[in-house]
C-alpha positions in Angstrom: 18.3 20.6 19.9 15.6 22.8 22.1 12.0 20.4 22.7 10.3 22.8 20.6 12.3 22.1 17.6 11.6 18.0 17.9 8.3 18.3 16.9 8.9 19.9 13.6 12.3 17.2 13.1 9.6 14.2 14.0 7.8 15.9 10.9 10.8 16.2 8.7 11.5 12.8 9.9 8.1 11.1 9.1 7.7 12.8 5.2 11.3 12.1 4.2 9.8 8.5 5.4 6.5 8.9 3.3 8.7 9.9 0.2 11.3 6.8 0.9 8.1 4.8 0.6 6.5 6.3 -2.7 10.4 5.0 -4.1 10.0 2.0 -3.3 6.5 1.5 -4.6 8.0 3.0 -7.6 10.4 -0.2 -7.9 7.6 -2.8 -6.8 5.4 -1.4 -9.6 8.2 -1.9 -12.1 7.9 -5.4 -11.3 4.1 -6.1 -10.7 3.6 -4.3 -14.0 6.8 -5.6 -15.7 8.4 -2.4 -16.8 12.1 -2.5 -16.7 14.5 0.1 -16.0 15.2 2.1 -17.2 11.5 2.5 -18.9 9.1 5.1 -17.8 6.4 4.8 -19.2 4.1 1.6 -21.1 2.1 1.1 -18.5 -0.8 3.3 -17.5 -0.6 1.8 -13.4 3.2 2.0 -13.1 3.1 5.8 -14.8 0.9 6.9 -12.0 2.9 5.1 -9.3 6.1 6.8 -10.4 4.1 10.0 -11.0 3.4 10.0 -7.2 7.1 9.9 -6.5 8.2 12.5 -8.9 5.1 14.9 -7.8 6.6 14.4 -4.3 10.2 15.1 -4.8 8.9 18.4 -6.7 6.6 19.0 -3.7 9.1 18.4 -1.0 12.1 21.4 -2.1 9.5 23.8 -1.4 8.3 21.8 1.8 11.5 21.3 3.7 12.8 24.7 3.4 9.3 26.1 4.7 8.7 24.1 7.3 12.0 25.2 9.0 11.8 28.5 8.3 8.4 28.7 9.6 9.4 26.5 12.6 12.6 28.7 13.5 11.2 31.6 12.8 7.2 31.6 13.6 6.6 28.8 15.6 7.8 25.1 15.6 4.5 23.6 17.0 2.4 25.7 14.0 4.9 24.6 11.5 4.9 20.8 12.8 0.7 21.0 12.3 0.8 22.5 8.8 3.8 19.9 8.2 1.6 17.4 8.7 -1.1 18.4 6.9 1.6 18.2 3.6 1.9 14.4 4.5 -1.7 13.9 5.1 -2.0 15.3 1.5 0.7 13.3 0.2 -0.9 10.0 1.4 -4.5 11.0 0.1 -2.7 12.2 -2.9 -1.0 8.7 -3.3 -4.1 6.8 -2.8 -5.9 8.4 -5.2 -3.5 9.0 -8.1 -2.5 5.2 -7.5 -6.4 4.4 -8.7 -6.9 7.3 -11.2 -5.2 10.0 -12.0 -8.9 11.8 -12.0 -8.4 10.9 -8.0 -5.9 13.3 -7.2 -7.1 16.6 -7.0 -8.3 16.1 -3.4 -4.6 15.1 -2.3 -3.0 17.6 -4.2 -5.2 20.1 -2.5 -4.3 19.3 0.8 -0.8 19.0 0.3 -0.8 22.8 -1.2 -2.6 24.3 2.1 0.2 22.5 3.8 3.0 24.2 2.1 1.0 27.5 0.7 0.4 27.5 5.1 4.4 27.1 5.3 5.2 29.2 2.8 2.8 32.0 4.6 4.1 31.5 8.1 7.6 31.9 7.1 7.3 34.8 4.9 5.2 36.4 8.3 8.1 35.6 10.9 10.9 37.0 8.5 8.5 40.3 8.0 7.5 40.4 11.6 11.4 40.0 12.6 12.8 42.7 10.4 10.3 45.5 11.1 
């Protein structure tokens, strides 16, 4: 792998361990608020916990693919920043949605100028590239 490239793995590397987190808060919640599997749903606190989780696997197959196309093809260091603003936004999102699901705009916000930043940048190198 060239340097350049590690920044944006590092970032692959740190969300896939964000999301392995939001799993397994999903499975403490299910005992702290005594929901068994294979219930979803009963309890207002454990639905927003696994809410987080789902939210994130929905957010992350339009993450991964952008970040690398925007790191190949664009730049790996602007990818890795606008990669890191998706986790950033994934944490805040977290936080809040964990307390309220009125909190989680603000996360939710960041998260999509991370990948709608992605999603741009790739869509300018494959442009840029074939013309």
């Amino acid at each position: 792998m060239s340097k350049d490239l590690a920044l944006p793995a590092l970032v692959t590397i740190v969300a896939l361990v964000t999301y392995f987190v939001l799993t397994i808060n999903v499975g403490r919640a299910r005992t702290k608020f005594n929901v068994p599997a294979p219930q979803t749903s009963g309890n207002a606190d454990f639905e927003r916990v696994l809410r987080v989780q789902q939210n994130t696997v929905e957010q992350i197959i339009l993450f991964l693919p952008s970040l690398w196309m925007c790191a190949l093809i664009t730049s790996p260091k602007i990818a890795a920043g606008l990669g890191a603003v998706w986790i950033l936004g994934r944490i805040v999102f977290a936080w809040g949605y964990y307390q309220a699901a009125e909190k989680r705009g603000p996360g939710f916000g960041i998260t999509m100028l991370g990948n709608m930043g992605l999603l741009i940048g790739s869509i300018y190198g494959v442009i840029t590239t074939l013309l």
